[in-house]
C-alpha positions in Angstrom: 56.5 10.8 0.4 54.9 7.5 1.4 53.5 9.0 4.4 51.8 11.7 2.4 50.3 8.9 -0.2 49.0 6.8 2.9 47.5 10.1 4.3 45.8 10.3 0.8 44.6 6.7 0.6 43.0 6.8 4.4 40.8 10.4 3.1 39.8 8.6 0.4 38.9 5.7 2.5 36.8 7.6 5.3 34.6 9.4 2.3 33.9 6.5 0.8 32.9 5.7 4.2 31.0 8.5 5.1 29.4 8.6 1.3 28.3 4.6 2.2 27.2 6.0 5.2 25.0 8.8 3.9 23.2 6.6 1.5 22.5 3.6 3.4 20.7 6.7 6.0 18.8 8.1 3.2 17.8 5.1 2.1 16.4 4.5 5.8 14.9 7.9 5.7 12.8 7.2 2.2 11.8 4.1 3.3 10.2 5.4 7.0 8.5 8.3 5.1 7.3 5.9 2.7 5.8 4.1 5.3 3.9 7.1 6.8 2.6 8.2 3.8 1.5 4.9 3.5 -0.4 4.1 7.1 -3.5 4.1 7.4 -5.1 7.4 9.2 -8.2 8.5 11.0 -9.9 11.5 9.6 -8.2 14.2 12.0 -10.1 17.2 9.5 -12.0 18.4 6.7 -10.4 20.0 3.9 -12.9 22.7 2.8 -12.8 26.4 2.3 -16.1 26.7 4.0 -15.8 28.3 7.6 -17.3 25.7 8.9 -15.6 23.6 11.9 -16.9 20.6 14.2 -17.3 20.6 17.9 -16.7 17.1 19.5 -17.6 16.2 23.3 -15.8 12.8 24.3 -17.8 11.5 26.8 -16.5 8.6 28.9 -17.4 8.8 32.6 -19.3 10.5 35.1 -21.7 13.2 34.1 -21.0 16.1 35.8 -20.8 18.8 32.8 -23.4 17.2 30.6 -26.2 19.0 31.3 -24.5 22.4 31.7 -22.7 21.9 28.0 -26.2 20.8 26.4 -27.5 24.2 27.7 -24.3 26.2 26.4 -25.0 24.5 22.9 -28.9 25.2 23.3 -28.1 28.4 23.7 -26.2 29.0 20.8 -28.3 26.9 18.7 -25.2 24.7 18.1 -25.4 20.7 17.4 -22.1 19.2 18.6 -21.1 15.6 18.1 -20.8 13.3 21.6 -18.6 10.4 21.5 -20.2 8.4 24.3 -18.6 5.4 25.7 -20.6 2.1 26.6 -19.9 2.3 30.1 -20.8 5.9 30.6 -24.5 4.9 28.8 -25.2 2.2 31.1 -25.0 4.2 34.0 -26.7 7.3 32.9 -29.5 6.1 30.0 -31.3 9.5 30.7 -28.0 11.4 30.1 -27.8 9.9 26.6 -31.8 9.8 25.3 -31.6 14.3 26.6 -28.1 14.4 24.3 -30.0 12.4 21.2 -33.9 14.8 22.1 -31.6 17.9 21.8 -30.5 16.9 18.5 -27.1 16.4 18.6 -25.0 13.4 16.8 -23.7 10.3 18.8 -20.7 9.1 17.9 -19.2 5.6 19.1 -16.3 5.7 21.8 -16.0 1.7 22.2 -17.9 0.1 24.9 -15.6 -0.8 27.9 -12.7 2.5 26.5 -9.8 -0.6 25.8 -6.9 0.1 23.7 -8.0 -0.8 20.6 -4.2 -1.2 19.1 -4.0 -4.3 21.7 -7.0 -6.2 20.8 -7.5 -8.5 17.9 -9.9 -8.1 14.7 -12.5 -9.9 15.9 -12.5 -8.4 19.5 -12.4 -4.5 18.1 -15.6 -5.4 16.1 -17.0 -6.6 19.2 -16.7 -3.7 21.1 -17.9 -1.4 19.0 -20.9 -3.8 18.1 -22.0 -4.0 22.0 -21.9 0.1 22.3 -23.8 0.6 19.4 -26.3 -1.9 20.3 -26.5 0.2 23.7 -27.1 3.5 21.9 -29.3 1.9 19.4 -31.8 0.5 22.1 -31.9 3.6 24.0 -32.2 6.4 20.8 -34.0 4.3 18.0 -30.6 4.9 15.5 -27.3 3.3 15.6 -23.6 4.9 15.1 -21.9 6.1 12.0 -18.8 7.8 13.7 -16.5 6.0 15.9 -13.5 7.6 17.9 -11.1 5.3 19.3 -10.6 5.6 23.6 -7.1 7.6 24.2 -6.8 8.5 20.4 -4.9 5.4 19.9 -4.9 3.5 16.3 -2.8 1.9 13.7 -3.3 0.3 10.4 -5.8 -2.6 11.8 -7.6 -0.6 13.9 -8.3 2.3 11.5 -8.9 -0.5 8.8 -11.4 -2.9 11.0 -13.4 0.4 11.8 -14.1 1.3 8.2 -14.8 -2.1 7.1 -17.3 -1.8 10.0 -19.2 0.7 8.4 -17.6 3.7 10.6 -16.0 6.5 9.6 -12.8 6.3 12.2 -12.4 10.0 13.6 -9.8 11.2 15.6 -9.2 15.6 15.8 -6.9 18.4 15.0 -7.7 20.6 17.2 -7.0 19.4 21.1 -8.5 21.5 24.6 -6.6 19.2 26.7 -9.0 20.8 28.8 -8.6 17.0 30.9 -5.5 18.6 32.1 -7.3 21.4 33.5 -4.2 23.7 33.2 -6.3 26.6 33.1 -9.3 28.5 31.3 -7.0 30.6 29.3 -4.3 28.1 28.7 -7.3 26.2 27.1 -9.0 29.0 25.2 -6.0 30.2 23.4 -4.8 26.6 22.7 -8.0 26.2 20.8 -8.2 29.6 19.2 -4.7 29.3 17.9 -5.0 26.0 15.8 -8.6 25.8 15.1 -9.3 27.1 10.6 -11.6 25.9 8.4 -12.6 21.7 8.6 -11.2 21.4 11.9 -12.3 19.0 14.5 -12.2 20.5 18.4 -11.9 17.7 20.9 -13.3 18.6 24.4 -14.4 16.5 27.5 -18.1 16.5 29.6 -16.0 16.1 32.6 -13.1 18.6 32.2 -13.5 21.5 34.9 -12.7 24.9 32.7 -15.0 23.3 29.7 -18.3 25.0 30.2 -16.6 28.5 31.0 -14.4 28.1 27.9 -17.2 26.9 25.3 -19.3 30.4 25.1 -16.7 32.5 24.6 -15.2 30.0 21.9 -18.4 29.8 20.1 -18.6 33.8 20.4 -15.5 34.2 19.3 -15.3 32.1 16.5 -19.2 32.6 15.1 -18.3 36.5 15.2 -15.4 35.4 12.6 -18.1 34.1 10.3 -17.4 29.9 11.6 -20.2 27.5 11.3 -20.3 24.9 14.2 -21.3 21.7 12.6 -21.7 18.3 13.4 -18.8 16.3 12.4 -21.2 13.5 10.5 -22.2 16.8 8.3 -18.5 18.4 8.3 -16.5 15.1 6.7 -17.2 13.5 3.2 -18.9 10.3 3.3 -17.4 8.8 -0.4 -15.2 9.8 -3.2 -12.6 10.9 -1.1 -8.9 10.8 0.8 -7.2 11.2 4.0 -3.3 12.4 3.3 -0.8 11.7 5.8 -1.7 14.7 8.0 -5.1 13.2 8.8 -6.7 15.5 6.5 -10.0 14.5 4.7 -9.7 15.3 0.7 -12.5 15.3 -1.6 -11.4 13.6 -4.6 
């Protein structure tokens, strides 16, 4: 009989346990969502029931697709957005007035491509202040649109851009076409994720790029998509970026 009543006492014992247990987690698990919800974000898209999407070319070193992709886009009457970095403008000047005379947006990339999560307030301001002088000398207009080097960003970053005076972008839509994996692993990569107020990331010095980009323009104009420039694709004021990244109008 008394073995039977202990047995009873230690069940009791271990769900009380496991019921302490469960909560404390929960509470854990409120609490880290809570802080998601609650960081700071990039703008990774647009929401919008337009068909219209945003085609981005990160451009920081060498220069060995930029001519051929500025064709591709001349061809299909497309303006793109080029987030050039400050590096890659001092050593091809020429490179960067052709981008801005075929009328396509510059975006700001940083000027030396650090990791912006590693340097201070003052520093991140800095940077972006040097490239945009850079760009500013060499095209007659400064930066609206900054991307930060390797995608990487938390609350100070995203918050010192925006006091700035940038809108901080970052995508939804990734080629990894730096990987070059393949043409096709790229093209359907893109084609599968990409919908209405998405932002495609792609690089001037990735190898499949320039094969991929007509038939992803084709394919997507011939679905009724608008290519935009991603200054023209975001809201610039009464609006909210959820914790997916997305861009609400308010």
């Amino acid at each position: 009989m008394e073995l039977r009543i202990k047995r009873k006492i230690l069940l009791v014992l271990i769900l009380l346990f496991l019921g302490t247990t469960t909560a404390i987690f929960m509470n854990q698990s409120d609490t880290s969502v809570l802080l998601r919800l609650d960081k700071k974000l990039p703008i990774y898209c647009v929401d919008t029931e337009d068909k219209k999407i945003s085609l981005t070319i990160d451009v920081s070193w060498g220069n060995d697709n930029t001519e051929k992709i500025l064709d591709i886009l001349d061809k299909y009457n497309i303006k793109a957005t080029f987030f050039v970095v400050g590096g890659w403008v001092d050593q091809y000047p020429d490179r960067l007035k052709e981008i801005y005379k075929r009328g396509h947006e510059i975006g700001n990339h940083s000027n030396k491509h650090p990791d912006m999560t590693k340097l201070s307030r003052e520093n991140i301001i800095k940077d972006m202040h040097i490239n945009d002088a850079k760009i500013r000398n060499l095209t007659g207009e400064g930066t609206k649109l900054f991307r930060c080097p390797e995608g990487a960003y938390n609350d100070l970053v995203v918050k010192t851009v925006e006091e700035a005076g940038y809108y901080c972008i970052q995508w939804d839509v990734d080629s990894i076409d730096w990987k070059e994996q393949g043409a096709d692993i790229e093209y359907n990569r893109v084609i599968k994720n990409t919908k209405p107020g998405s932002i495609l990331l792609f690089h001037n010095n990735a190898k499949y790029t320039p094969e991929n980009l007509p038939r992803i323009i084709e394919k997507f104009q011939s679905e009724g998509y608008q290519f935009v420039k991603t200054g023209d694709l975001i809201y610039k004021d009464n609006y909210k970026v959820d914790y997916s990244g997305k861009q609400i109008s308010n």
